[in-house]
C-alpha positions in Angstrom: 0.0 0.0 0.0 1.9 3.1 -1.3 0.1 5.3 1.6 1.7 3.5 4.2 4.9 5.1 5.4 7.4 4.6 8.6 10.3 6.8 9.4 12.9 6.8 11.2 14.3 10.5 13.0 18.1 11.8 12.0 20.1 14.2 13.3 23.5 15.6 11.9 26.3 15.7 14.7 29.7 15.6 14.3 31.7 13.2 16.1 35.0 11.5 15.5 35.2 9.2 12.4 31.5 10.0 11.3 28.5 12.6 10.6 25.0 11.8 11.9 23.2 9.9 14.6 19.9 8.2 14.6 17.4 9.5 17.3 14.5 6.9 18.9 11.9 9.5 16.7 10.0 7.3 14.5 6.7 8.2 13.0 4.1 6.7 10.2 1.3 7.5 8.2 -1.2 5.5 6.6 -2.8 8.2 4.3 0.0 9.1 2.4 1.8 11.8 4.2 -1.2 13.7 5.0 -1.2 13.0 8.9 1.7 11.5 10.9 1.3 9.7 13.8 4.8 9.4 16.4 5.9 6.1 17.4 8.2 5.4 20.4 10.4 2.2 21.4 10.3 2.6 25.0 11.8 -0.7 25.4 15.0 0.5 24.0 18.0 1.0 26.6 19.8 4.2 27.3 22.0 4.1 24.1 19.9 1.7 21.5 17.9 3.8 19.1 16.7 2.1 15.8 19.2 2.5 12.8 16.1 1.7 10.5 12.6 0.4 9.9 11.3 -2.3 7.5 7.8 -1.9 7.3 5.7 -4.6 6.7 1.8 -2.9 7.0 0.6 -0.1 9.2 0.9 -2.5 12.0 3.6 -4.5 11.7 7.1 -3.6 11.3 11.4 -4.4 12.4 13.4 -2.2 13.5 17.5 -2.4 13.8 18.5 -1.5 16.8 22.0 -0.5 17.4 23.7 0.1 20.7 26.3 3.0 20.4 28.4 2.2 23.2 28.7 -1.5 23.1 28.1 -1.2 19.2 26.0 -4.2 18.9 22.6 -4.6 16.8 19.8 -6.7 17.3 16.4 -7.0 15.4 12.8 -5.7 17.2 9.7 -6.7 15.9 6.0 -4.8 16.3 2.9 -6.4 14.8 0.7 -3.9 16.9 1.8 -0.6 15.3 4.5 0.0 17.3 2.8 0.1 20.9 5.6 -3.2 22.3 8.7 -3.9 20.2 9.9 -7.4 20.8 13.5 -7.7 20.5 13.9 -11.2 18.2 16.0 -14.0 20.4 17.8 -16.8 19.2 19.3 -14.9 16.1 22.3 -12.4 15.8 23.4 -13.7 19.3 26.9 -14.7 19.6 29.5 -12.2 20.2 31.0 -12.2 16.8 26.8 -11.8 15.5 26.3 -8.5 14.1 23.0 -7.7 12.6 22.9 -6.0 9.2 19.8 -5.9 7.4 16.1 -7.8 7.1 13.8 -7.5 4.4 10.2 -9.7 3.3 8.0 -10.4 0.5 4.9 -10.5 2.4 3.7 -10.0 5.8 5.1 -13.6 6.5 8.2 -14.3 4.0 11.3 -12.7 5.3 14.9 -12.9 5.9 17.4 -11.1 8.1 21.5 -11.4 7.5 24.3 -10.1 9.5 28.2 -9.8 9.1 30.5 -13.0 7.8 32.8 -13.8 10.8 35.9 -15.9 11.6 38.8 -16.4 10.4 39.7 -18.5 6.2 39.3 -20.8 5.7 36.5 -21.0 8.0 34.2 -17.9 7.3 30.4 -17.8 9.1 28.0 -15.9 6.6 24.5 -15.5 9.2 21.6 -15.1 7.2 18.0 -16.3 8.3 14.7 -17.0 7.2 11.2 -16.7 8.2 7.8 -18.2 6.8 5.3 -17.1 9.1 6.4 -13.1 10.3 9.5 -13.6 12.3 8.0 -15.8 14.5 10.4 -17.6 14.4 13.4 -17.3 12.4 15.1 -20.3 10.9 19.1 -21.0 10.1 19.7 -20.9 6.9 22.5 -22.9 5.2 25.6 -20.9 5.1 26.2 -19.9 1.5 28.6 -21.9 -0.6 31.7 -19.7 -1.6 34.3 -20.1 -3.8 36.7 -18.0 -1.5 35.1 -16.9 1.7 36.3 -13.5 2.7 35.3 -11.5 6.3 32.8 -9.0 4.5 29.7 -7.1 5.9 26.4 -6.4 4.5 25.5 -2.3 3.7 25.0 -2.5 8.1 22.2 -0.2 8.9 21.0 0.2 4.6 18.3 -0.8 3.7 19.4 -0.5 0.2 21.8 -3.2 0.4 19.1 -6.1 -0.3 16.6 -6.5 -2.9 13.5 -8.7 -3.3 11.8 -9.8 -6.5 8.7 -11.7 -7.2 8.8 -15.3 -6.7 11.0 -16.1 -3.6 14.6 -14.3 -5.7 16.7 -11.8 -3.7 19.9 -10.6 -3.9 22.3 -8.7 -1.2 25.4 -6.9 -1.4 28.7 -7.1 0.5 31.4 -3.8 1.0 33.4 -6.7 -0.9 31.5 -6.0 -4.0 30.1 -9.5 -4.1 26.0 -10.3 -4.6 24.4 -12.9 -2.9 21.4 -14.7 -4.2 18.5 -16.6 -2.8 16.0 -18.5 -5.1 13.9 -20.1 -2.6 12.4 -16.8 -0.3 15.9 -16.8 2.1 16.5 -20.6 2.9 19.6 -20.8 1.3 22.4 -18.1 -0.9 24.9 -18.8 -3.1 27.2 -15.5 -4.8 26.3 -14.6 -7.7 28.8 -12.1 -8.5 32.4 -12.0 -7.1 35.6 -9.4 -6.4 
């Protein structure tokens, strides 16, 4: 529905090594633009506030969550418009996890992927999959690569994954390589490689 909008608050500061800092303001409309209504995450600690939003419907949305002191992510979930956020468990949870991106199809078909860690030959890529909302999510297998390299995922962009009718999407690295999933997330293979 092209009227249905979430945002996500920014403000410019300068601090060492980078411009700009995400605030906890988040707001949506559902008529286009024409009234907005504010959205808190109350659940949030002292120094999370959501990097972006992925919305799904009017109710239902993720939010990446970033804490800028311990600089760790994690993925929050609404499917009530943004009254309780649900921080997902059981994904993105070791200490080497860190959370870059989720995107869906539908309201149900999703997937979420994070950072490749550890060390060649024996590189982690963490992507995930969900078939019913994020409730729950679902290990995929770890892409097959013809030279695994530590690489992260466009962290915090939500341009760096793309969806396409009929279960195909495709996410980039800072590496320049493309990962692609036929089969809505289950499993990715590299499709194009530096």
């Amino acid at each position: 529905d092209e009227n249905i909008v979430w945002i996500k608050g920014y403000k410019l500061i300068k601090k060492v090594g980078y411009f700009g800092h995400s605030t906890k303001d988040l707001s949506k409309t559902n008529d286009g633009g024409t009234t907005w209504t504010e959205v808190s995450m109350p659940q949030l600690g002292t120094n999370e506030i959501p990097n972006y939003i992925r919305a799904l419907s009017y109710n239902d949305a993720f939010a990446y969550v970033m804490d800028t002191v311990a600089y760790t992510s994690s993925l929050w979930q609404t499917s009530n418009g943004g009254l309780l956020w649900v921080k997902k468990t059981g994904i993105f949870n070791s200490s080497f996890s860190y959370f870059d991106g989720v995107n869906f199809w539908n309201t149900l078909n999703g997937f979420s992927y994070g950072e490749a860690h550890g060390t060649f030959p024996n590189i982690f890529y963490e992507f995930y999959y969900t078939t019913d909302g994020g409730n729950p999510w679902n290990t995929c297998l770890s892409p097959t690569s013809p030279s695994p390299i530590s690489e992260m995922f466009n962290s915090g962009n939500p341009d760096g994954s793309a969806v396409i009718n009929g279960g195909v999407a495709y996410v980039v690295s800072d590496k320049g390589r493309v990962f692609k999933s036929t089969n809505y997330g289950m499993s990715w293979n590299p499709t194009l490689t530096s």
